[in-house]
SEFILUM-663490 format. One line per 5 residues: number of its first residue (from 1); their letters; for each residue z, y, x of C-alpha. Coordinates in nm, 2 decimals, padded with zeros to 4 digits, m for minus. Each point is the difference from the previous one (the first is absolute). Example, Ala and Ser with C-alpha at 12.3 -4.5 7.8 and 13.67 -1.06 7.14 Angstrom:
SEFILUM-663490
1) AS) 00.78 m00.45 01.23 | m00.07 00.34 00.14
This chain:
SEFILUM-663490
1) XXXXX) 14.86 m01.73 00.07 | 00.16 m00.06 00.33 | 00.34 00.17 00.09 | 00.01 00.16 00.33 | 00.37 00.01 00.16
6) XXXXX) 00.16 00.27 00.14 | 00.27 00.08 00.20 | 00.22 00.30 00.04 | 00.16 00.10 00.32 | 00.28 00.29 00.00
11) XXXXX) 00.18 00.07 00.31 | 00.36 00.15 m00.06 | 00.19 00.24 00.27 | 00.22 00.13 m00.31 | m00.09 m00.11 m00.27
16) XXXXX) 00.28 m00.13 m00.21 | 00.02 00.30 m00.26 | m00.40 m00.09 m00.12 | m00.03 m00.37 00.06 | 00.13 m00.15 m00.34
21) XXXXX) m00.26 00.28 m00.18 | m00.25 m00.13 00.26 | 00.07 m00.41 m00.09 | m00.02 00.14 m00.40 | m00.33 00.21 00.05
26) XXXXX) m00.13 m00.26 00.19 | 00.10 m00.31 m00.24 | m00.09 00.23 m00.29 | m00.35 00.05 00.11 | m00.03 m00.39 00.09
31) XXXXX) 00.04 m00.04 m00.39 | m00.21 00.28 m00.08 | m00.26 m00.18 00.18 | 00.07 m00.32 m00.14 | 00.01 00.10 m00.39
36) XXXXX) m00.34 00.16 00.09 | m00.11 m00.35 00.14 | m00.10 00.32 00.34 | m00.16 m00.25 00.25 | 00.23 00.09 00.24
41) XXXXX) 00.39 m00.17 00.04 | 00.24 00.14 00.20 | 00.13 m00.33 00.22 | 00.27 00.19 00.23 | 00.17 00.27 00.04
46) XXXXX) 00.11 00.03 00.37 | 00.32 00.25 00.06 | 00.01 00.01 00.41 | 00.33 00.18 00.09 | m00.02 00.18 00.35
51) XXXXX) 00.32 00.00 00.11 | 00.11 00.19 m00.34 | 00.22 00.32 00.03 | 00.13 m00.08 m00.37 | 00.09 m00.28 m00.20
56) XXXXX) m00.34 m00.09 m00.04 | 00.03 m00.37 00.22 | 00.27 m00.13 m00.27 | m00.17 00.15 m00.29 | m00.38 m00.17 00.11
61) XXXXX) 00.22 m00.32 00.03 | 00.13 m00.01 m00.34 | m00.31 00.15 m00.17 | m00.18 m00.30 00.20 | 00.24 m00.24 m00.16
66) XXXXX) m00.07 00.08 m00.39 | m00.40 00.06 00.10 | m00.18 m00.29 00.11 | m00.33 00.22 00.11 | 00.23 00.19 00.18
71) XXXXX) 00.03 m00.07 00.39 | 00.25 00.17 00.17 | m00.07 00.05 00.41 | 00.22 00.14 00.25 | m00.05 00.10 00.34
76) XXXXX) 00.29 00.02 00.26 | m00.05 00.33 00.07 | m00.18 00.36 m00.14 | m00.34 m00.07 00.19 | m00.16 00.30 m00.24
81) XXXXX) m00.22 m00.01 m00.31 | m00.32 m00.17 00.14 | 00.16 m00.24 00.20 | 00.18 m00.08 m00.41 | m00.32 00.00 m00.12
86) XXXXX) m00.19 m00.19 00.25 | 00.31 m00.26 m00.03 | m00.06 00.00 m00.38 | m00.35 m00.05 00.02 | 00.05 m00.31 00.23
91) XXXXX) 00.16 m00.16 m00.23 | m00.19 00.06 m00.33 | m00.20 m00.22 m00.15 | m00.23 00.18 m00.25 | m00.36 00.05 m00.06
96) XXXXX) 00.02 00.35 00.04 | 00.34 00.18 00.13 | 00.14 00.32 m00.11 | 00.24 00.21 00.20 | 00.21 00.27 m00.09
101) XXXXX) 00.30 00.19 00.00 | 00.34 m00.09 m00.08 | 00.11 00.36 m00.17 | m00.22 m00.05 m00.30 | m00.28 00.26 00.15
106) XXXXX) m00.27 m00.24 m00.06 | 00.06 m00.12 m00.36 | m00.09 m00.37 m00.04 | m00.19 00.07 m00.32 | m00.32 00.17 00.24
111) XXXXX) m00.05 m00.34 00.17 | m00.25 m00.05 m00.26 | m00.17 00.27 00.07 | m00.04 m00.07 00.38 | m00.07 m00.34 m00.12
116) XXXXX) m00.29 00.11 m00.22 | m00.15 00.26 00.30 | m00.04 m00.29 00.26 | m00.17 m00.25 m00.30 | m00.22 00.27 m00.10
121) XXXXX) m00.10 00.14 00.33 | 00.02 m00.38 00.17 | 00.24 00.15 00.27 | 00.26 m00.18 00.20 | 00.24 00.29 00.07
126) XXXXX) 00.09 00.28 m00.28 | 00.26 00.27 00.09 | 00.15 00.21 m00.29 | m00.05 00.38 m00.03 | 00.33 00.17 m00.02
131) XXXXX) 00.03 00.27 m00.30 | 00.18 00.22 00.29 | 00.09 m00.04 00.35 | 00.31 m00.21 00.08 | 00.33 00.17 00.03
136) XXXXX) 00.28 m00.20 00.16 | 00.23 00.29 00.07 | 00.00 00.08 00.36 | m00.30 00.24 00.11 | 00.03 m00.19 00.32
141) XXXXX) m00.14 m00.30 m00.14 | m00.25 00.08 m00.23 | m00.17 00.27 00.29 | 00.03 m00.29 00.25 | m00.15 m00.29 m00.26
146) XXXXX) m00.27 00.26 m00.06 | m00.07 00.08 00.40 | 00.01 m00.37 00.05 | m00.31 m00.08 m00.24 | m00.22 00.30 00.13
151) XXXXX) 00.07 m00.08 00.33 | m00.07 m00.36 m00.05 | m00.30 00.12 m00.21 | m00.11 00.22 00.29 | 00.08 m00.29 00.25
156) XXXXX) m00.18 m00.29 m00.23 | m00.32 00.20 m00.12 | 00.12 m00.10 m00.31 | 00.12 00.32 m00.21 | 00.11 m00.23 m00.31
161) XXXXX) 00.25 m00.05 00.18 | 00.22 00.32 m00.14 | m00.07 m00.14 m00.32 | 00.20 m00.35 00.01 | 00.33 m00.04 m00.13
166) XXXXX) 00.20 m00.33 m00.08 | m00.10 m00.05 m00.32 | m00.30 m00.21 00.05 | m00.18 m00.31 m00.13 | m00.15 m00.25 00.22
171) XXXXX) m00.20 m00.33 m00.02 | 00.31 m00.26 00.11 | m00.18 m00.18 00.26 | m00.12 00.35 00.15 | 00.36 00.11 m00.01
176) XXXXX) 00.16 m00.27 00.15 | m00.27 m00.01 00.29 | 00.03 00.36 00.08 | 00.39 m00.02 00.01 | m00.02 m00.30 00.21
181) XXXXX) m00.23 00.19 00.30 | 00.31 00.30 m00.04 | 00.27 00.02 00.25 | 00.36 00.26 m00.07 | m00.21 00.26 00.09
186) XXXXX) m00.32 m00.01 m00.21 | m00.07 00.21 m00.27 | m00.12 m00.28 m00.24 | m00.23 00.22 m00.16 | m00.21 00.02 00.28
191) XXXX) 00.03 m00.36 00.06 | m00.20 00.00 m00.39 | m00.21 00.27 00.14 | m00.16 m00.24 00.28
């Protein structure tokens, strides 16, 4: 059997208090996959930091240096979690590309399952279902991210949009040529939406 390749792209804002768990899950479930002779092998791990509030620049820098899958990216300045992913995504290489979450709310081990959705439904795109809604701590943000989608749903025609979220898994040359047609201010997920 062939093995696909996959990359994994994790944009990080402040990160540097979940990214060595992240590089641990993430290598863990590599060797998961590999003991299991799981079709699928995780190539890269991509750690883009936007501008990073935290410590998070140094730390992707030395995690980078004892990880050979691991590619460390950094912008010169915070240009905002899309643009990170979008940046990520530009530079991947993979088969199919994952993207999540640096704070460990997407657990690495349900890749497989998004992996096993789009193979058994033959689909190019596969969002996760969150458990619960997302809480980030500030009312503020979660009401707005919330407006944004059903307005953009309203806006688009397209009311899947309220239903997107950043952990996602997408066929890597699908990925890469949405996030090439994006500019600072697209939402890529309507970029995958067209």
């Amino acid at each position: 059997m062939e093995t696909v390749t996959l990359s994994i792209v994790v944009p990080v804002y402040a990160g540097a208090a979940y990214l060595e768990s992240l590089v641990v899950a993430v290598e863990e479930l590599r060797r998961v996959w590999e003991a299991e002779e799981f079709p699928v092998s995780i190539i890269e791990l991509i750690l883009v930091d936007d501008s990073a509030v935290d410590d998070s620049p140094e730390l992707i820098d030395n995690l980078a240096r004892d990880n050979p899958r691991l590619v460390a990216l950094h912008l010169s300045r915070n240009y905002g979690q899309h643009s990170a992913t979008i940046a990520g995504i530009l530079h991947s290489s993979g088969e199919w590309v994952v993207t999540l979450d640096e704070d460990l709310q997407h657990p690495p081990e349900r890749i497989s399952m998004l992996l096993e959705l789009a193979v058994s439904r033959s689909v190019d795109v596969v969002y996760a279902n969150p458990a619960s809604a997302a809480v980030h701590g500030a009312f503020w943000r979660d009401g707005s991210s919330r407006g944004f989608k059903t307005f953009m749903g309203w806006v688009t025609g397209n009311r899947n949009l309220r239903l997107v979220n950043s952990f996602r898994l997408v066929r890597g040359p699908i990925a890469r040529a949405a996030s090439s047609v994006c500019t600072h201010n697209t939402y890529l997920d309507i970029a995958l939406f067209w």
